[in-house]
C-alpha positions in Angstrom: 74.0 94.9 97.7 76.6 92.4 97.8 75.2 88.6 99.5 78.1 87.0 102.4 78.2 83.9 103.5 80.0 83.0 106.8 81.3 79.2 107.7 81.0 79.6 111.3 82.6 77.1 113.4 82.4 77.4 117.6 83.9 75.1 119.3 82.5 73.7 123.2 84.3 72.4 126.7 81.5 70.2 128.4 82.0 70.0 132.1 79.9 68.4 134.5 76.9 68.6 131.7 77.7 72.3 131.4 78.5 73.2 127.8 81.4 76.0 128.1 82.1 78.4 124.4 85.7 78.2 124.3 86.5 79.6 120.4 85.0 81.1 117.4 86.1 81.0 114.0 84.0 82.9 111.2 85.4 82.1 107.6 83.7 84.2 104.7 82.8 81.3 102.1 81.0 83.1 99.6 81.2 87.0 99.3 80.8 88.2 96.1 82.1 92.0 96.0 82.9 91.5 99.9 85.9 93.3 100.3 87.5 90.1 102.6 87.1 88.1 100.3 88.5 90.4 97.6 91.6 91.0 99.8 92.6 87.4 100.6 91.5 86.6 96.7 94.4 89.3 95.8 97.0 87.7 98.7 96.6 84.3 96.7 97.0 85.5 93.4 100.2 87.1 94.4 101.6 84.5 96.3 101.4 85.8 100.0 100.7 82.6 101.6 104.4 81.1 99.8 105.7 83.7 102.5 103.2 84.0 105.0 101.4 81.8 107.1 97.7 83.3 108.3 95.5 83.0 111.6 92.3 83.3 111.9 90.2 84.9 114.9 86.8 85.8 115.4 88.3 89.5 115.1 90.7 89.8 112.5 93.2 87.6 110.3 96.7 88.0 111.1 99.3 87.1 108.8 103.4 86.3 109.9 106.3 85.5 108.4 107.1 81.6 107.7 110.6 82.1 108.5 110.9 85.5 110.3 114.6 87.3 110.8 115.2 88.1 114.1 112.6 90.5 115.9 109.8 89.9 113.4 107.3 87.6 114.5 104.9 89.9 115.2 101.6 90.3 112.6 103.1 91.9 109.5 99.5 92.0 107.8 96.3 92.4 109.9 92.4 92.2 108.1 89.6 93.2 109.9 86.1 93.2 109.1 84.0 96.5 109.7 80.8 96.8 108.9 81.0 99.1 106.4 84.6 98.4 105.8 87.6 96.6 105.8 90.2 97.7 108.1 94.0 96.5 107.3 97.0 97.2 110.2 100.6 97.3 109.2 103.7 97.7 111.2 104.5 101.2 111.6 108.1 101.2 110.5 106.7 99.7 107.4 104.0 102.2 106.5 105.9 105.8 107.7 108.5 105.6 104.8 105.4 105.6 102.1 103.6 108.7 103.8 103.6 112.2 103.0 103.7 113.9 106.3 102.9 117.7 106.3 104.0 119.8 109.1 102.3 123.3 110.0 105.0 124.9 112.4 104.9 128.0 114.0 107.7 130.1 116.3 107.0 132.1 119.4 107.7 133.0 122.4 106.6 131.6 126.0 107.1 131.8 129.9 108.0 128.0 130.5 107.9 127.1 134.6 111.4 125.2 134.1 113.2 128.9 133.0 113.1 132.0 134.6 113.1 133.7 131.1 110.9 133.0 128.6 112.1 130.4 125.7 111.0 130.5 122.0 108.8 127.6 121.5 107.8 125.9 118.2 104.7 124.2 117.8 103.9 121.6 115.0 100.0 120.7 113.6 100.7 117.5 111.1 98.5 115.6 108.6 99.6 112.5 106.9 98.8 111.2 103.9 99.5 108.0 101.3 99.7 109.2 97.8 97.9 106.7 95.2 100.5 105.8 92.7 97.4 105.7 90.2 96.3 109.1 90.7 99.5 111.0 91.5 98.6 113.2 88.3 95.6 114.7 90.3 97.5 115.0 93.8 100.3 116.9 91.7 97.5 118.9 90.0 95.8 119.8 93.5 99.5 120.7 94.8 100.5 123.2 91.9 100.3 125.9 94.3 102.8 124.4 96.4 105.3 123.0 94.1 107.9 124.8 94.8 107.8 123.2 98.9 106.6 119.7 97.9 109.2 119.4 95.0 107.5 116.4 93.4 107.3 114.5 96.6 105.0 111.8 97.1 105.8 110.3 100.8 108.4 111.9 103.4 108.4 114.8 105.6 107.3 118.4 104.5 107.3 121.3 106.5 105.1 124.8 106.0 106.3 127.8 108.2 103.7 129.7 109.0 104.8 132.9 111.2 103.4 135.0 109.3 99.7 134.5 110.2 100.7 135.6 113.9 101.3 139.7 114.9 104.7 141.0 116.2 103.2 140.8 119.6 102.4 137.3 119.2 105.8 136.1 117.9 107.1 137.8 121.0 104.3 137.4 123.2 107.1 138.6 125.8 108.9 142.3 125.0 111.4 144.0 126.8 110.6 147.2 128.4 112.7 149.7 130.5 110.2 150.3 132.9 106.9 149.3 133.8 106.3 146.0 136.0 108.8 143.6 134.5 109.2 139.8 135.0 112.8 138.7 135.0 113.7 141.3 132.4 110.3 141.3 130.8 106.6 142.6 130.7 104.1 139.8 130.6 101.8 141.5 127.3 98.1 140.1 127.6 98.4 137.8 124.8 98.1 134.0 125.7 99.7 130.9 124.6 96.0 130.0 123.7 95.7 132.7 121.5 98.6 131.9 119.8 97.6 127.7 119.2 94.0 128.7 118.8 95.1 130.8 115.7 97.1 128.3 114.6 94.5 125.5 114.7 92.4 127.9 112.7 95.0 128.2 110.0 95.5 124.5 109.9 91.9 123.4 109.9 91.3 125.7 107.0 94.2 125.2 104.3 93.1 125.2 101.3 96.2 121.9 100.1 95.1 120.0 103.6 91.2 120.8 102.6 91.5 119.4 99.1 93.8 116.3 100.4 91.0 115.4 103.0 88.0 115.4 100.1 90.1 113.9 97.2 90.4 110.0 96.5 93.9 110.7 95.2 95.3 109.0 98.6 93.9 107.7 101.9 94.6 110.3 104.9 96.4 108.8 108.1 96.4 109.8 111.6 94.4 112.0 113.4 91.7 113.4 111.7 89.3 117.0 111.9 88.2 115.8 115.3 91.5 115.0 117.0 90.4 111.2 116.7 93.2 109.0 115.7 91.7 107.3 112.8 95.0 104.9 112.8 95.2 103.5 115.9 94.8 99.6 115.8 94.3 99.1 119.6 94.3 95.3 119.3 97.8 96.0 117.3 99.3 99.2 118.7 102.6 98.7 116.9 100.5 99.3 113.5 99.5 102.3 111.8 95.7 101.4 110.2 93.8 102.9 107.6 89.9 101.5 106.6 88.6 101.0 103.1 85.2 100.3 101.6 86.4 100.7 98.2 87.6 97.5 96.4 89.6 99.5 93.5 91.3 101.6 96.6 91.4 98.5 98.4 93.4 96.9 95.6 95.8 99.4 95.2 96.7 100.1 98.5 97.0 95.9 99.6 98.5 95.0 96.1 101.3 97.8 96.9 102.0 97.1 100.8 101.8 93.0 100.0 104.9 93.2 97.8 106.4 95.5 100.2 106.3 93.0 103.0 106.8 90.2 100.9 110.2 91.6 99.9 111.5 91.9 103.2 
């Protein structure tokens, strides 16, 4: 187990002979394999601070541009210290293009209340992913199945059609009859939009690509995760998208490779 050392420096309003805590600065000093220490070790060595100036909080460290363009002054870099990891927050527009963003979609038909007819829906289950550069080799390996619909991809969009898990009825869910009780031109069968999702959550939640993905250190999954918690959200930062690391040869792969990003901008 790793030894930390925090500097930590509080600062006091004394009024009336009542001391008042008005700030809090913790500083790692000494960290050994600490991870924030590791990170801001790697910002130096690659020049960051040249471009960035930092700001440190009892929460996080936030780093902006020197001399920001215009509509850029938020945080471009956010650090914070988990117990068990070390969460970083970058602006969404910044992180999206680098994600590999698969898309379950399936096609049916529903009764919406705005129509009087029903209207052929789609609905979408998503993952997203970043692909390590260093281990695309095993992500392409774990994808051979798929080749074909991935097409070498490591980030962007990718979209698996999936109408074929759900019956005729289903696809329909509304057919047209020429008697019987009808509803605006159509019988109402007994199957359920629930049906329909709760098939297709089952589907999702047990791919076999998706499955491997989640249990593979070939990349860092983003987003909402098995139990429909966003593992992303930042809520200090909600512009960010935020992923959490407690391993420091993940760690410096993923910060050497956003770090140059945003110091190219």
């Amino acid at each position: 187990m790793s030894k930390i050392i925090y500097d930590v420096i509080q600062r006091f309003e004394v009024e009336d002979g009542v001391p008042r805590l008005i700030s809090t600065n913790i500083q790692v000093i000494q960290g050994g394999e600490d991870l924030l220490s590791l990170a801001t070790s790697l910002l130096t060595q690659m020049g960051f601070y040249d471009k960035f100036e930092e700001n440190r909080t009892s929460q996080y460290i936030g780093y902006k541009l020197k001399n920001p363009r215009k509509g850029a002054k938020r945080y471009q870099l956010i650090l914070a210290q988990r117990k068990d990891a070390l969460c970083i927050s970058i602006p969404r527009e910044i992180f999206d293009p680098y994600l590999l963003k698969i898309n379950f979609s399936i096609t049916f038909f529903t009764r919406d209340t705005e129509f009087k007819k029903p209207v052929r829906t789609v609905h979408t289950l998503s993952k997203s992913y970043w692909i390590r550069p260093s281990k695309s080799n095993i992500f392409f390996k774990l994808s051979e199945e798929y080749k074909n619909i991935l097409s070498n991809q490591l980030f962007g969009e990718i979209e698996f059609f999936c109408d074929e898990i759900l019956s005729s009825e289903e696809k329909e869910v509304y057919s047209h009859k020429a008697s019987s009780t009808l509803y605006e031109g159509y019988e109402i069968i007994k199957i359920t939009d629930s049906d329909v999702l709760k098939k297709h959550q089952i589907y999702f939640n047990n791919h076999g690509l998706l499955n491997a993905l989640d249990q593979s250190s070939c990349c860092l999954k983003v987003g909402i995760n098995d139990t429909g918690k966003d593992i992303s959200k930042d809520t200090l930062f909600p512009y960010t998208l935020q992923v959490c690391l407690n391993s420091s040869e993940i760690l410096e792969e993923f910060l050497s490779y956003f770090a140059k990003i945003l110091m190219e901008q």
